[in-house]
C-alpha positions in Angstrom: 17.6 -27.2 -30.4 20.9 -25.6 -28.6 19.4 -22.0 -28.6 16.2 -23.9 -26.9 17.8 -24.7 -24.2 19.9 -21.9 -23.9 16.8 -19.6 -23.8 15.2 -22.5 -21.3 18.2 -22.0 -19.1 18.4 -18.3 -18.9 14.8 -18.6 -18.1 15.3 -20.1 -14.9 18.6 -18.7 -14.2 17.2 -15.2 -13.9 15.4 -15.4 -10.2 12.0 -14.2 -9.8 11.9 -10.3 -8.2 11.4 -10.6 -4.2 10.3 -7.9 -1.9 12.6 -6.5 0.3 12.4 -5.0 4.0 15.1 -1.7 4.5 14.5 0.2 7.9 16.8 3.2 8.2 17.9 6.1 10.2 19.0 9.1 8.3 21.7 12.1 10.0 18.8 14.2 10.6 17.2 11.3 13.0 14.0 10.6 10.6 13.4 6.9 10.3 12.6 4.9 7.4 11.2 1.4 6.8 9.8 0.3 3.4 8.4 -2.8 1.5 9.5 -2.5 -2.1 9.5 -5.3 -5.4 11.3 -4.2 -8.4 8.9 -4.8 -11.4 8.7 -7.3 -13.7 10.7 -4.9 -16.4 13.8 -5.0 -13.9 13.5 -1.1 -13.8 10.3 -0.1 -12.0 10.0 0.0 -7.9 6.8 -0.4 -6.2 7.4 0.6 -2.6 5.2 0.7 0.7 7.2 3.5 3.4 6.7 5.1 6.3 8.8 8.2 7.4 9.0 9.0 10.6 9.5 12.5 11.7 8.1 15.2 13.6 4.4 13.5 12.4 4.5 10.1 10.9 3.7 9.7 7.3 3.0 6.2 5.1 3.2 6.7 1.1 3.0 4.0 -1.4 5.2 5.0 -4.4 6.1 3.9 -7.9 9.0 4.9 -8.9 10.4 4.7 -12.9 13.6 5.4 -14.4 12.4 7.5 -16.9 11.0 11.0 -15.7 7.4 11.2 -15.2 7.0 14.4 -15.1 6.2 16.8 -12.0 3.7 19.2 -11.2 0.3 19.2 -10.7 -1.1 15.7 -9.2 -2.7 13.0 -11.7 -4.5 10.0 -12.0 -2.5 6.9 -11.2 -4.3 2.9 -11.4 -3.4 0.4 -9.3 -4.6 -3.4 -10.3 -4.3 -6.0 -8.4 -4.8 -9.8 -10.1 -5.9 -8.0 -13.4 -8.9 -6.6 -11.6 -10.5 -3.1 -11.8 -8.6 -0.2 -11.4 -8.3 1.5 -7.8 -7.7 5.2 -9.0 -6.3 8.0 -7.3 -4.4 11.3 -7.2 -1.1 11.0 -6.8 2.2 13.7 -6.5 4.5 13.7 -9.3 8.0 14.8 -8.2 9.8 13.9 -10.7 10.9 9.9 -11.8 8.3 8.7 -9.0 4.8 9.0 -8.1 3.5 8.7 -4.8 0.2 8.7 -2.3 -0.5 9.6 1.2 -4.0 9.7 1.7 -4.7 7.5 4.2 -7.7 6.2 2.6 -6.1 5.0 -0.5 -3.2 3.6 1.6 -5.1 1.3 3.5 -7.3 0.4 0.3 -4.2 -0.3 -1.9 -2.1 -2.2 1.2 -5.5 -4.2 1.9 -5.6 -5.2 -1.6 -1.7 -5.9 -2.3 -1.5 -8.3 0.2 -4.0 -10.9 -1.2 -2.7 -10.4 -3.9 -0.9 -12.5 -6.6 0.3 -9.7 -9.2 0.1 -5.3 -9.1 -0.1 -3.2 -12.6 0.7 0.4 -12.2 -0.5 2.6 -14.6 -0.3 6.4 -15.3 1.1 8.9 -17.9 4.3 11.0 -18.0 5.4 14.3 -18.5 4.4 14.2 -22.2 1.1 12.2 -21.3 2.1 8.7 -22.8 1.5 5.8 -21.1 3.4 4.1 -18.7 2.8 0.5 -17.0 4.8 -1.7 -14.8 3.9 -5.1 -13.3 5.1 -6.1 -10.2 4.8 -9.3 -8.4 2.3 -9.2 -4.9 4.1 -9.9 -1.3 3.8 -13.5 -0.8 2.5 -12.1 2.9 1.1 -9.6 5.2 3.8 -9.5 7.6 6.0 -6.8 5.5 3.4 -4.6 5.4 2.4 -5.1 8.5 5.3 -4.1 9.7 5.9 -1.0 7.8 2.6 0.3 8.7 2.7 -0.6 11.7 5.7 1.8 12.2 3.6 4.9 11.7 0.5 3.3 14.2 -1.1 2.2 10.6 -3.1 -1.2 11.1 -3.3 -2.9 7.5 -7.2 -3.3 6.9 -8.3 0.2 8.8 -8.8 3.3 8.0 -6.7 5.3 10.6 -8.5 8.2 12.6 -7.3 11.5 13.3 -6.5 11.6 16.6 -8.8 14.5 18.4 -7.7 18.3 19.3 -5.1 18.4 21.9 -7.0 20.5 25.2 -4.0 23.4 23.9 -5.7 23.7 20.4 -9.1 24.0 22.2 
């Protein structure tokens, strides 16, 4: 009965993972503002970011801290409530993963933010499986935010913007 409710009590002692807001300036002048949860293993980050530099640039990464290998891009899956997978390519550095296309940006951020639950899926360097769960934003207005940094609007597709009369 004692271990019972010691296990009941470390239960609720240990607090459920939040997402947190960072927004940063580095010495070179880029700025930084993410989104990111740490996963349900207590190791794992899921992170929405957007660097701003000479051209602005939004990436959704998952970042392990185990290697995943680096290289050539590969398939990563992204499930949202248990659903079906959204799949893309994404870069392999090294311990992270990350996308850019702006496609699977505003799919992913779309989906996340009705969201109750994420899975990550992919493989490593050694191509075995590797999973985290991460608990969903309990709103849009983090996202938002980020996004909105780099002229991103969470639902829409952004556009190129057209030739400059120079380039013509």
């Amino acid at each position: 009965m004692i271990a019972f409710l010691l296990l009941q009590a470390a239960a609720v002692a240990a607090p459920a993972p939040i997402w947190k807001l960072a927004d940063r300036i580095n010495q070179a002048g880029v700025r930084s503002i993410s989104a990111s949860v740490i996963g349900n293993d207590g190791l794992s980050r899921f992170v929405v970011k957007c660097d701003v530099a000479s051209e602005p640039i939004v990436s959704i990464q998952f970042i392990q801290p185990q290697p995943l290998g680096s290289g050539a891009d590969k398939p990563v899956a992204v499930r949202f409530d248990g659903g079906p997978a959204f799949t893309y390519n994404w870069q392999f550095p090294g311990t992270g993963t990350y996308v850019t296309d702006p496609e699977a940006i505003t799919r992913l951020t779309t989906f996340l933010v009705k969201s109750k639950t994420v899975r990550v899926e992919t493989t490593n360097g050694a191509s075995f499986a590797v999973q985290a769960n991460f608990i969903a934003p309990t709103g849009d207005a983090m996202i938002r935010q980020v996004l909105g940094v780099c002229g991103y609007t969470l639902g829409v597709v952004p556009t190129p913007p057209p030739p400059s009369k120079d380039a013509q």
